[in-house]
C-alpha positions as CSV (number, residue, x, y, z in Angstrom):
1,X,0.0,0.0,0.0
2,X,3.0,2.7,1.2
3,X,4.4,1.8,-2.3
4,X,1.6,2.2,-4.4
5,X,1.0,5.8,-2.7
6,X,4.7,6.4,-3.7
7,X,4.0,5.5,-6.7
8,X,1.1,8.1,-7.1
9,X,2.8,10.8,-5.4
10,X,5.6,10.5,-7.7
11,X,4.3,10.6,-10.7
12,X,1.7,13.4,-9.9
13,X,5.2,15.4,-8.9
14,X,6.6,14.6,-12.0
15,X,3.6,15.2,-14.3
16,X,4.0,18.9,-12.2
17,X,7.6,19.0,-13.2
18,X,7.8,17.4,-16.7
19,X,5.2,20.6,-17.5
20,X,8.4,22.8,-18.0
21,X,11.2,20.3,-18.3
22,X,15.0,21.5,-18.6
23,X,15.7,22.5,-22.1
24,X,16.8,19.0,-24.2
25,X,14.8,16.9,-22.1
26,X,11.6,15.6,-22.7
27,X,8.5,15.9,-20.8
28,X,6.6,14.0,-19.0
29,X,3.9,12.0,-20.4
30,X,2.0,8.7,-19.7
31,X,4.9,6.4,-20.7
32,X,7.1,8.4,-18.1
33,X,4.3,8.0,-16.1
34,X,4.1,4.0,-16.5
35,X,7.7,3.4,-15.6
36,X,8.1,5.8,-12.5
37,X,4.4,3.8,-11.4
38,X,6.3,0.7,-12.2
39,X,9.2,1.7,-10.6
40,X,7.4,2.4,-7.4
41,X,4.9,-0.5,-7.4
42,X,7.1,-3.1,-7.3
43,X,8.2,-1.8,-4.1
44,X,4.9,-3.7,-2.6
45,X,7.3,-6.9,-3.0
46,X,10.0,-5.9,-0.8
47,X,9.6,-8.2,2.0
48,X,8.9,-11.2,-0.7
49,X,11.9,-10.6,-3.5
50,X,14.1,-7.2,-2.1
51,X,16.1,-8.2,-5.1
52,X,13.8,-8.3,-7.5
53,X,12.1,-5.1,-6.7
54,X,15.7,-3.4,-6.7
55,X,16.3,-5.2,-10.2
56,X,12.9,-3.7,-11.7
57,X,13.5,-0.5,-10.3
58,X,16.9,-0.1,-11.3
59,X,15.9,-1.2,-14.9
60,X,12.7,1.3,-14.8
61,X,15.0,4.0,-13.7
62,X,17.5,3.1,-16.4
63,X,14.7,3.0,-19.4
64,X,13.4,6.2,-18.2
65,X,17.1,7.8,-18.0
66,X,17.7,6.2,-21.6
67,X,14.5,7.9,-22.7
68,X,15.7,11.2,-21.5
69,X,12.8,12.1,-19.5
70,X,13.4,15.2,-16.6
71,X,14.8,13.7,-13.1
72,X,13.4,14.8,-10.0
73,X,11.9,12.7,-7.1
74,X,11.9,9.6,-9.4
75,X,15.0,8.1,-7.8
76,X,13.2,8.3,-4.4
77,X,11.8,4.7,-5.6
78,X,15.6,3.2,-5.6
79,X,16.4,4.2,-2.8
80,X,13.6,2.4,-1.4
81,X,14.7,-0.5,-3.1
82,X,18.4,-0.4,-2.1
83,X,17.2,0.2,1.4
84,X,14.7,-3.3,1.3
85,X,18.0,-5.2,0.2
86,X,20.2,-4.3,3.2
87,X,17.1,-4.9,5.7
88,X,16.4,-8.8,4.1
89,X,20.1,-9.5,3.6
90,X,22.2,-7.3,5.3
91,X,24.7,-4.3,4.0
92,X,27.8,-7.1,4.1
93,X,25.3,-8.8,1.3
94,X,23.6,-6.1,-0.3
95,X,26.7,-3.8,-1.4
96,X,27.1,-5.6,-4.3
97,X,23.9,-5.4,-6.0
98,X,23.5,-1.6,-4.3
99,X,26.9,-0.6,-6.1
100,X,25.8,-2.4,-9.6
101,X,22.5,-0.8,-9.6
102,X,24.1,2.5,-9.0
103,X,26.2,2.6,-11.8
104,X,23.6,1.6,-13.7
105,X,21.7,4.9,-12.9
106,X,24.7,6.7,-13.2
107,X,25.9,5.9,-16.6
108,X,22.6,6.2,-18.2
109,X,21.7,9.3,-16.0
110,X,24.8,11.5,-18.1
111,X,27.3,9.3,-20.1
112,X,24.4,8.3,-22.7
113,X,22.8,11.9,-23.0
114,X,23.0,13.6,-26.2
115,X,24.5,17.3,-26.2
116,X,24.1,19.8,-25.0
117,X,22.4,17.9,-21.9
118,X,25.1,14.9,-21.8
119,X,28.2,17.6,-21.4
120,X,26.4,19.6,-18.9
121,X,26.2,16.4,-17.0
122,X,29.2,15.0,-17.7
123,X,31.0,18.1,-16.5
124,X,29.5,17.5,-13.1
125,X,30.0,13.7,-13.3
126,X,31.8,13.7,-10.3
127,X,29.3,15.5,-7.9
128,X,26.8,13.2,-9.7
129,X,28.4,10.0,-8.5
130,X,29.5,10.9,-5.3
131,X,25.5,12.1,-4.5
132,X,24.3,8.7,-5.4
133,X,27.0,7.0,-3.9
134,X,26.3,9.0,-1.0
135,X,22.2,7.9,-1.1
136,X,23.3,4.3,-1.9
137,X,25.5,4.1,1.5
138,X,23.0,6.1,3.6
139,X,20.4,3.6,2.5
140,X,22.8,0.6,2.8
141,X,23.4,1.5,6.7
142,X,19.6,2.4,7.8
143,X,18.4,-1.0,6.4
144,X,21.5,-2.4,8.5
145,X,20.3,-0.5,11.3
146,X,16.7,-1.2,11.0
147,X,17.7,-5.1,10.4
148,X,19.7,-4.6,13.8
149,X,16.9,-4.0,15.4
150,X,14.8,-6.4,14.2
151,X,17.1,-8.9,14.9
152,X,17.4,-7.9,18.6
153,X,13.9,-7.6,19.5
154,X,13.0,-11.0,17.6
155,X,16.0,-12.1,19.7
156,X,13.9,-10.8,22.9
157,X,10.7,-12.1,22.0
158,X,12.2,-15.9,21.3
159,X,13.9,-15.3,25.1
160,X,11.0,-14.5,26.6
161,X,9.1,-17.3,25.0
162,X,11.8,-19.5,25.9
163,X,11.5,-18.4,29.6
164,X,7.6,-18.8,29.5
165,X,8.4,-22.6,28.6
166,X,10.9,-23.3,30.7
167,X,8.8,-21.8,33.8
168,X,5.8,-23.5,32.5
169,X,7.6,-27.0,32.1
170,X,9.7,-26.5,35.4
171,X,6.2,-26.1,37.5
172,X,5.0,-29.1,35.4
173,X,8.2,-31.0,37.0
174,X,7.6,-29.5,40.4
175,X,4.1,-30.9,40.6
176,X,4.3,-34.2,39.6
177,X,7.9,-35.0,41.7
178,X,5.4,-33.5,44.7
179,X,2.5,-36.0,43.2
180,X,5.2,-38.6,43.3
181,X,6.6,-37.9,46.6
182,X,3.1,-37.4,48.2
183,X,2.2,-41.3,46.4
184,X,5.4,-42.6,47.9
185,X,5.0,-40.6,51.8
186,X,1.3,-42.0,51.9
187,X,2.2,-45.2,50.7
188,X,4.6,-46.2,53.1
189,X,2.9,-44.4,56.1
190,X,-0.8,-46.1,55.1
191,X,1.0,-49.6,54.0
192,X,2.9,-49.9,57.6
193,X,-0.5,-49.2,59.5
194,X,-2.6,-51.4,57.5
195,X,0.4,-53.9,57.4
196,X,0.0,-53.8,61.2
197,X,-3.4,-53.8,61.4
198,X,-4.1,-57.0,59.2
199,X,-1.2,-58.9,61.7
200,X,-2.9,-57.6,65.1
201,X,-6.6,-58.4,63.7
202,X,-5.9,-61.6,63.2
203,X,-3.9,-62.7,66.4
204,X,-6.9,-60.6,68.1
205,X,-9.6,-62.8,66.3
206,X,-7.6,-66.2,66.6
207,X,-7.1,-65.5,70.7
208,X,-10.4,-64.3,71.4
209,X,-12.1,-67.1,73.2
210,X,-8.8,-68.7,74.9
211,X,-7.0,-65.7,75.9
212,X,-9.3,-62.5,75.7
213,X,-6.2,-60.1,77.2
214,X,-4.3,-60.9,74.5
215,X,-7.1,-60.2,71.9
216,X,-7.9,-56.9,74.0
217,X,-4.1,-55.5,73.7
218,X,-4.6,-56.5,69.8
219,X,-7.1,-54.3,69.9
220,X,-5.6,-51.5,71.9
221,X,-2.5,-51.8,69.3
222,X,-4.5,-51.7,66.4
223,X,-6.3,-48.1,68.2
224,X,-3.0,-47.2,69.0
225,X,-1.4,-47.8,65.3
226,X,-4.8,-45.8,63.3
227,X,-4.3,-43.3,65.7
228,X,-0.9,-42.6,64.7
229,X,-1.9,-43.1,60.5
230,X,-5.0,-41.0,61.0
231,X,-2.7,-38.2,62.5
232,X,-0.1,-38.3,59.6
233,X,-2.4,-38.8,56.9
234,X,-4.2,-35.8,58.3
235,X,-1.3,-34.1,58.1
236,X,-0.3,-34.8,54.3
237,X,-4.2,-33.5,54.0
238,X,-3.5,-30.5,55.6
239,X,-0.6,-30.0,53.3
240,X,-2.2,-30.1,50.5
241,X,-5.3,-28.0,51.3
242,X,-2.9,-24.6,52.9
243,X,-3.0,-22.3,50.1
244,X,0.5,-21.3,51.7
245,X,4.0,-22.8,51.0
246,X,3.8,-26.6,51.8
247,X,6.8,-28.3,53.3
248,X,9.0,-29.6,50.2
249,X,9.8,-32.4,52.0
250,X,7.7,-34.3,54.8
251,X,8.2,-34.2,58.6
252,X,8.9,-37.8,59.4
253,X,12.6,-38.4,60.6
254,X,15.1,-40.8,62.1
255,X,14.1,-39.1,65.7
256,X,10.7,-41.2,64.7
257,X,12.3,-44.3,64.7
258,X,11.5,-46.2,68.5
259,X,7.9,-45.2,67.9
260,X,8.6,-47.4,64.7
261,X,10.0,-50.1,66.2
262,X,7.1,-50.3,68.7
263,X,4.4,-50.4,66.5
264,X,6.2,-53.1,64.5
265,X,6.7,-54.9,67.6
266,X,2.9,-54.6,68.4
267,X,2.3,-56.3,65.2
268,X,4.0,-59.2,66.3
269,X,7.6,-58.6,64.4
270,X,10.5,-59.0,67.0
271,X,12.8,-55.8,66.0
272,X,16.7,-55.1,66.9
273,X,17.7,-51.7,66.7
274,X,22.1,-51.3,66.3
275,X,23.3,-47.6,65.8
276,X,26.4,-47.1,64.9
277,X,28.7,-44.2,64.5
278,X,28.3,-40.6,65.8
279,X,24.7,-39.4,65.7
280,X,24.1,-35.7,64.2
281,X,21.2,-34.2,62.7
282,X,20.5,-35.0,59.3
283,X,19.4,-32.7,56.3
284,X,16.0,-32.9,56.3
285,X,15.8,-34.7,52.8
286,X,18.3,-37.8,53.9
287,X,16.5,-37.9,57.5
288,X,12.9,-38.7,55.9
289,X,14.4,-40.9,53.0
290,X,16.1,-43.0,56.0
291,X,13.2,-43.3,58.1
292,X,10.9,-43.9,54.6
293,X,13.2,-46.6,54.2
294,X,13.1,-48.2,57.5
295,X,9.6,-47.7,57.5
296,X,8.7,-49.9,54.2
297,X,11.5,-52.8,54.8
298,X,9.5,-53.1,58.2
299,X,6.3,-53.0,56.5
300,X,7.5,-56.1,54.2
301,X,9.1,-58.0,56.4
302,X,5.4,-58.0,58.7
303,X,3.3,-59.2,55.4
304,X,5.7,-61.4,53.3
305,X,8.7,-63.0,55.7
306,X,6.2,-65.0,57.8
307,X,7.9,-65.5,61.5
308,X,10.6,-63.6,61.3
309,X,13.3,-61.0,63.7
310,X,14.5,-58.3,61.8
311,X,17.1,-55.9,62.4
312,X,17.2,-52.2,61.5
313,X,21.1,-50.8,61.8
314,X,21.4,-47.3,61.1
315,X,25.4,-46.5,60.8
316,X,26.9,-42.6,60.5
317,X,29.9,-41.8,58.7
318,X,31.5,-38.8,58.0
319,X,30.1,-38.9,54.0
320,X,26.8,-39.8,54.5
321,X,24.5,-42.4,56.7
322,X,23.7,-46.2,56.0
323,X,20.5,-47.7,56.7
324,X,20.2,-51.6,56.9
325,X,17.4,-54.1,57.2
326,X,17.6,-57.3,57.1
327,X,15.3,-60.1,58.6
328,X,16.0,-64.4,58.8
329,X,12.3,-64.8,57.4
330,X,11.6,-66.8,54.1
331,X,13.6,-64.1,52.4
332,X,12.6,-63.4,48.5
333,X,9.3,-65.1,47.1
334,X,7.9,-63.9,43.5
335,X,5.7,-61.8,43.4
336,X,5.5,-60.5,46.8
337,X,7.5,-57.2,45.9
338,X,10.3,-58.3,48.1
339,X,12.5,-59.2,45.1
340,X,15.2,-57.1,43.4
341,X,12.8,-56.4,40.1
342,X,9.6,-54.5,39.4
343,X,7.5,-56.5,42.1
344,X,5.9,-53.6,44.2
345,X,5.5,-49.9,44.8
346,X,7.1,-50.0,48.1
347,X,9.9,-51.2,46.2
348,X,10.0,-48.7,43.8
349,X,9.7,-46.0,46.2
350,X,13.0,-46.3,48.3
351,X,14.6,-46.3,44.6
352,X,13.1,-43.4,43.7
353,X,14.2,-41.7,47.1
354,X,17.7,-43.2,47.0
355,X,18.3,-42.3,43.4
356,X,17.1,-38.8,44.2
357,X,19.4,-38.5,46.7
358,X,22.3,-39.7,44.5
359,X,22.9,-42.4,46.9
360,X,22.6,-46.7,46.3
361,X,20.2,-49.1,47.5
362,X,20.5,-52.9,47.6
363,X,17.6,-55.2,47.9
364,X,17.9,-58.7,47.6
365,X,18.6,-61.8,49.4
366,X,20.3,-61.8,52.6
367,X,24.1,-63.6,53.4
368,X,22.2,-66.1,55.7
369,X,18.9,-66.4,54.2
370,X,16.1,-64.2,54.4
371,X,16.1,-60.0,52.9
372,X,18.1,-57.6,53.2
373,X,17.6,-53.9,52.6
374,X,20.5,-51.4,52.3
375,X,20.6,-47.9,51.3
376,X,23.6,-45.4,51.4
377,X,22.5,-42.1,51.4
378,X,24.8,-39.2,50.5
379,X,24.6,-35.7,53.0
């Protein structure tokens, strides 16, 4: 549209000049007028083919120098077109065809004129050249400059796209490791009790008529154990209802370890408990890990080993901690999730922890029968 009102403008201006034209030139008339609206029109394709619109223009210009028509604002259309070429390719690119297309309106602007116009022209050839070399280069460097810019802002825009991705992907990733570590928490905290609570049920219902205390502290120990996984999953609930800043990691510790042991003893499981080392806090990440750990070993060993004693040794060092379970039960049976493969989610859960830690976890069978848990987990 902006070239087609060139276009226009230029040829009204030069139907206004070619009325009294400089003596041996001709005036203006509908052919002049077809080749300056050419020479203008074509720039509507400069974004498409800069180089053919500075080729058509250039060649208009030249058939209407040839012609000997009167100058004027007619050139305004090459500059335009010299100007397109340096913003699509650059002036490093576009000095070439901008120094061929000047010469081309330079030598048929003067050198082909017939006298007396031509030596009038030719006398000032050098003024000539050095003003359309001068238009050529001014045109060169704003297209550079206007490319520039162009450059940088579409630079700015992909950036900030790039950054609305990346946030967008890296809540994506926040929320489902918190989906997966909310699964894994209220796995192992809701498999321990229920773990607990099958074991006590039935020693309550298979002592109930020959030794009714024993069924009755059943009972108080299964109380005892809901109690306990009604309070924590209440608090996982809690969690995830707050409309402030949950916890990134869960509150469960190593400190929570005798009340562990107990409840596993009230299901019936004999437990040892061996620390070694020098006990210091632990970041909060490897402390829930360990006790997650603990927590789900103790959980199979109740369902899967049958009568069984485990031990849980939880050993210090200087790098790191090392947390061990192992039991003398019927060690690993297929299918039950005990097994080094793809058996269970408990399983699956203390890899997931471990690896997230950047530490190593064996399960497998024990050195004298039975299972054995270890994990090494990194401070």
């Amino acid at each position: 549209m902006l070239a087609t009102v060139i276009a226009v403008a230029l040829v009204v201006v030069m139907a206004v000049i070619g009325s009294d034209p400089e003596p041996g030139l001709r005036s203006f008339d509908v052919l002049a007028g077809v080749l300056v609206a050419v020479a203008g029109g074509v720039l509507a394709l400069h974004r498409r083919a800069p180089l053919v619109v500075l080729a058509v223009t250039t060649a208009a210009l030249a058939t209407y120098n040839l012609l000997e028509y009167t100058g004027g604002p007619v050139y305004l259309t090459w500059i335009g077109a010299v100007f397109a070429v340096s913003v699509a390719r650059g002036p490093a690119k576009a000095w070439v065809p901008a120094a061929v297309s000047t010469a081309v309106i330079l030598v048929t602007g003067f050198l082909w004129r017939d006298q007396p116009v031509g030596q009038k022209l030719a006398d000032s050839a050098g003024v000539v050249a050095a003003l359309f070399a001068s238009w050529a280069v001014g045109a060169l460097l704003l297209g550079g400059s206007v490319r520039g810019r162009r450059a940088e802002r579409a630079a700015m825009e992909e950036r900030a796209r790039h950054l609305a991705e990346t946030r967008e992907e890296e809540a994506r990733r926040r929320v489902a490791e918190e989906r997966l570590r909310i699964a894994r928490d209220l796995h192992d905290s809701v498999a321990h009790s229920l773990a607990s609570f099958s074991v006590q049920a039935g020693v309550g219902a298979h002592v109930l008529d020959d030794r009714p205390e024993d069924a009755r502290a059943a009972l108080l120990a299964i109380k005892r154990a809901s109690g306990e996984a009604l309070a924590e999953l209440r608090a996982t609930l809690g969690m995830l209802r707050s409309s402030e800043a949950a916890p990134r990691e869960p509150t469960a510790g190593i400190d929570r370890l005798p009340s562990l042991v107990e409840s596993s003893r009230a299901a019936g499981l004999p437990v040892d408990v061996v620390i070694e080392g020098e006990v210091r806090p632990l970041p909060p990440p490897v402390d829930a890990a360990a006790f997650r750990i603990v927590q789900e070993s103790l959980t199979n060993v109740i369902r899967h080993a049958g009568a069984a004693r485990a031990t849980v040794a939880v050993r210090h060092g200087d790098g790191g901690v090392e947390i061990e379970v192992t039991d003398d039960g019927r060690g690993a049976v297929a299918g039950n999730g005990r097994g080094n493969g793809n058996g269970g989610h408990g399983l699956a859960g203390m890899r997931e922890r471990v690896a997230h830690l950047g530490g190593e976890l064996f399960a497998g069978a024990g050195r004298s029968g039975g299972f054995r848990v270890r994990a090494r987990l990194p401070l």
